[in-house]
N, C-alpha and C positions, 0 to 999 in steps of 0.2 A: 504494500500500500504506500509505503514510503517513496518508491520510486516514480510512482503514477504522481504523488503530491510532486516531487521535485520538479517533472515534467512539466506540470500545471503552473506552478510559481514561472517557470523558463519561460512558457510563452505568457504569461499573464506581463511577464517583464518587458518582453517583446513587444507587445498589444499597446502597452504603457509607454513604450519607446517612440513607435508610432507616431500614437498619438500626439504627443510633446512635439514629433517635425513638423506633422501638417497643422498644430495649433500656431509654432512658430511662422509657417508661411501661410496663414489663413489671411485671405485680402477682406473678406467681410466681417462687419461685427456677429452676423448670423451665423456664420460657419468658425468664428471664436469662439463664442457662444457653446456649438452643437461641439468639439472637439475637446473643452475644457468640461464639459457634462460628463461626456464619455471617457475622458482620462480621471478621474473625480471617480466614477462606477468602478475605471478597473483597479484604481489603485484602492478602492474599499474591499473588490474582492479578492486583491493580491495581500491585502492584510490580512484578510480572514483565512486563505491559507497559507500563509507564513505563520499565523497564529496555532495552527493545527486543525487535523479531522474532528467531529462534533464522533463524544465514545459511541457513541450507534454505528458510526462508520466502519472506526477501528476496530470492533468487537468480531 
């Protein structure tokens, strides 16, 4: 299970990385906006697993 969590942080990291370039060349307030929402989502769900599995998962 540990391996599948590491996976997921990698590309959550990735998703996160993303994010960050096209926020930094966003030409509209609109699409600053839509990029900073979505880096915001993934870096809450790349805390939550960095945080660990909920024990339901791990059991």
């Amino acid at each position: 299970m540990i391996a599948v969590r590491d996976l997921l942080i990698r590309g959550s990291e990735k998703v996160l990385a993303h994010y960050r370039l096209l926020l930094a060349s966003a030409k509209t307030e609109k699409g600053r906006d839509l990029y900073l929402s979505r880096s915001e989502r993934e870096q809450r769900l790349l805390d939550q697993l960095q945080g660990g599995l909920p024990g339901w998962i791990a059991a």
